[in-house]
N, C-alpha and C positions, 0 to 999 in steps of 0.2 A: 816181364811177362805181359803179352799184349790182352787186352779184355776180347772176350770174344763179340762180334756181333750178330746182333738181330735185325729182321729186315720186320720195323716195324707195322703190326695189324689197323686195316682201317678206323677201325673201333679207336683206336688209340690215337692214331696220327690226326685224325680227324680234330677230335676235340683239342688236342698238342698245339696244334697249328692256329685253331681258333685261340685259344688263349695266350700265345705267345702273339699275334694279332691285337687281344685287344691289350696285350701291355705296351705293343711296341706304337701302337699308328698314334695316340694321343702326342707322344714324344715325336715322332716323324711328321704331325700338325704343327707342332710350336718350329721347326725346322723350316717347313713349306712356306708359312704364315710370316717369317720371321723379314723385318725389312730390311735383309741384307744391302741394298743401298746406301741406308743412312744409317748403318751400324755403328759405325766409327765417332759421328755426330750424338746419337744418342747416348755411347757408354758415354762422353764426358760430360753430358748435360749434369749443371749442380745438384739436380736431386737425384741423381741414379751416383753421383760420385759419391754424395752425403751417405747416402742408405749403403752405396758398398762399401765404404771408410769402415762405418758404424759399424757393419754387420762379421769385417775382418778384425774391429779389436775387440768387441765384444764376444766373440767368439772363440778370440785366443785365448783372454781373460777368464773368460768360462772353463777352456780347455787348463789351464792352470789352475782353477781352482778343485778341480776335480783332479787332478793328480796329486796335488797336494791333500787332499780327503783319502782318492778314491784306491790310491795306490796302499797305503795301514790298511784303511780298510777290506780289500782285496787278501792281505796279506793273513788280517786276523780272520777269513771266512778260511783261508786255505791250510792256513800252521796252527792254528791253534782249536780248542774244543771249548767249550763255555758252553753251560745251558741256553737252549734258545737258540741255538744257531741256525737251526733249520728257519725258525720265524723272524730271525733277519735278512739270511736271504732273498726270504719272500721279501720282506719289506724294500731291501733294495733293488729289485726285479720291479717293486706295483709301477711305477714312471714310465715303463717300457709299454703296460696297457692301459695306465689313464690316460684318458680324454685328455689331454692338455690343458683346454682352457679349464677342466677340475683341478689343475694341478696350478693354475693361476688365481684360481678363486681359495684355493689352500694356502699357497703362499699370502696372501691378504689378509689371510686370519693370522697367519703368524706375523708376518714384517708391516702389515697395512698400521697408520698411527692409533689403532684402536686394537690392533692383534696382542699376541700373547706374550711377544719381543718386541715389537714396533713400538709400540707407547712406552715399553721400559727406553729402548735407544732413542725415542725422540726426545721424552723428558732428561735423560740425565747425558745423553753426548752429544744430542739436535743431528741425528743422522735419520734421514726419511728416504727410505727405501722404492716405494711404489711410485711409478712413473718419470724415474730416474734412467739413466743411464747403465746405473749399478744397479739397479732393478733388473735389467733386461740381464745382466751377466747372470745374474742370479736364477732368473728364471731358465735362461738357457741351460748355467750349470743341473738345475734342478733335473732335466727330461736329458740329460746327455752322459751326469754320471752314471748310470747303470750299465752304457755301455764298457766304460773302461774299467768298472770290476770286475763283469762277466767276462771280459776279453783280458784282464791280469790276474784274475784267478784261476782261470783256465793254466794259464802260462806258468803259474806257480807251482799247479798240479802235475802240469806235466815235465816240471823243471828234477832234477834226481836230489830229494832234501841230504844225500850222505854226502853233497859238498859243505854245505850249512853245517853236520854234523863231524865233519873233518877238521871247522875250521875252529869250529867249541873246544877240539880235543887240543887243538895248539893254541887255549889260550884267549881267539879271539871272542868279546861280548857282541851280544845279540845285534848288536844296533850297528857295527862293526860288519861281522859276519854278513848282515841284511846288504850294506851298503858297498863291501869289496866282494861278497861271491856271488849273493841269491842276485843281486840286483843286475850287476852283467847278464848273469843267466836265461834273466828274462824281458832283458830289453828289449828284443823283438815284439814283446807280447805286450809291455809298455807303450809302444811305438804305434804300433797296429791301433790298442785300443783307442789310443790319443787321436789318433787321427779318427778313426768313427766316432769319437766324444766331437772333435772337432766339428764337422759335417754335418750333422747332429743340430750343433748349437748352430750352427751357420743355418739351418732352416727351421728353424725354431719358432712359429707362430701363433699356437691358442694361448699358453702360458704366459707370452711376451706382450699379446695386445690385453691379455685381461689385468696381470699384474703391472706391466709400464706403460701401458699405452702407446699409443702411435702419431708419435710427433715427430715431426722433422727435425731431424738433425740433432736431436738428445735421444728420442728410442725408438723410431723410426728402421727398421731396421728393413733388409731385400723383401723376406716376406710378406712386410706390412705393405711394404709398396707395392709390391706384384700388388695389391688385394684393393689396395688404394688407386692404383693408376688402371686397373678393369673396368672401373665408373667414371673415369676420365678421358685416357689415351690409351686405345689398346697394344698400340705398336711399344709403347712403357712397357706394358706388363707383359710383352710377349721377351723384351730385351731382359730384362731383368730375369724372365724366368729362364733364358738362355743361359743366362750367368752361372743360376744354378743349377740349371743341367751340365755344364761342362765342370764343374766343381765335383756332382758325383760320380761321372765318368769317370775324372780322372783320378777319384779317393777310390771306386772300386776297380782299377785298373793295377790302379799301386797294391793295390792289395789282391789282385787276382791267385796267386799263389797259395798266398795263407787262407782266404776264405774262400774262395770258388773255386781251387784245385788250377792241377795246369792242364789239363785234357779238354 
């Protein structure tokens, strides 16, 4: 059944049009501006290679640690009932509207060598988290999980639990059940999230320069440099921020179906 249309009012198109302007012409600058002659030259230069190395594994590594988390947890907001549920939720939502860099100066209270974990792991296994490498995963996983519970809890909800309880009645346990039926089920919804957790962690900047700082080639990462090469070389930061404009292009293309519809 086709939608019907409207031929829309000045009042409307008017302001439509200006706002769909100012999203689009900043993105249509960094295009015009861009020094498509020495493109090829620039993406290999050593420190745009370094920061895109860095910012593809830490960013994988981040997307794996949140599946590894974020997928139970997902699981226990949508199948199960426990007091508090609603006030975890929230909690797992608050990263979606902190400030970032609050969310790097919170992780310093916890993993920093004076925080609440950090001093314990420093003294008894000599693991120092802040301004590391594995800081940056961290800090990335921290602002990236929300999206892939939000987006596997969904998929849980709207997955039909009477296969889950088909599979109880022949026998199969919980952990069984989750991994040969719910889990297929909702791979899609796995998949999707992954990839916005991904993307996510891929431009991940308040949390990452306040918790790991921004050093070349240990946590250095796209963002830092965009931010770092502005006060340098502008044709840097306009390359690099290319990089991640064709990154989210093409995570919200892959995903035009599921989240933007096909119309």
């Amino acid at each position: 059944m086709s939608r019907p249309r409207y031929r829309a009012p000045l009042a409307l198109a008017i302001p439509a049009i200006a706002g769909l302007a100012f999203l689009v012409l900043p993105l249509a600058g960094l295009l015009i501006r861009a020094p498509w002659s020495t493109l090829p030259q620039r993406l290999t230069e050593p420190g745009v290679l370094a920061a895109l190395r860095l910012s593809l594994l830490t960013a994988t590594l981040a997307t794996a640690l949140c599946l590894l988390a974020g997928v139970p947890l997902a699981w226990l907001l949508a199948r199960t009932t426990f007091p508090g549920r609603r006030l975890v939720r929230a909690l797992v939502t608050v990263p979606l509207v902190l400030p970032p860099v609050v969310g790097g100066v919170a992780l310093l209270l916890v993993f920093g060598r004076r925080g609440l974990l950090g001093g314990w792991l420093d003294a008894t296994l000599g693991v120092t988290l802040p301004f590391t490498t594995a800081g940056v995963v961290l800090a990335e996983a921290f602002v990236a999980m929300p999206f892939l519970v939000i987006s596997v809890e969904g998929a849980l909800r709207a997955a039909d639990a009477r296969y889950e309880e088909a599979a109880a009645t022949l026998g199969a346990g919980r952990w069984t059940a989750f991994r040969r039926v719910t889990l297929p089920l909702i791979a899609p919804g796995v998949a999707a999230g992954a990839v916005l957790c991904w993307a996510r962690a891929l431009g991940e900047f308040g949390a990452t320069i306040t918790f790991a700082g921004n050093f070349p080639g240990r946590t250095q990462t796209m963002p830092l440099a965009v931010y770092l090469a502005l006060e340098q070389d502008l044709d840097a930061a306009i390359v690099l921020s290319l990089v991640l404009l064709a990154v989210s292009v093409l995570i919200l293309a892959g995903l035009r179906d599921r989240w933007l519809g096909t119309s």
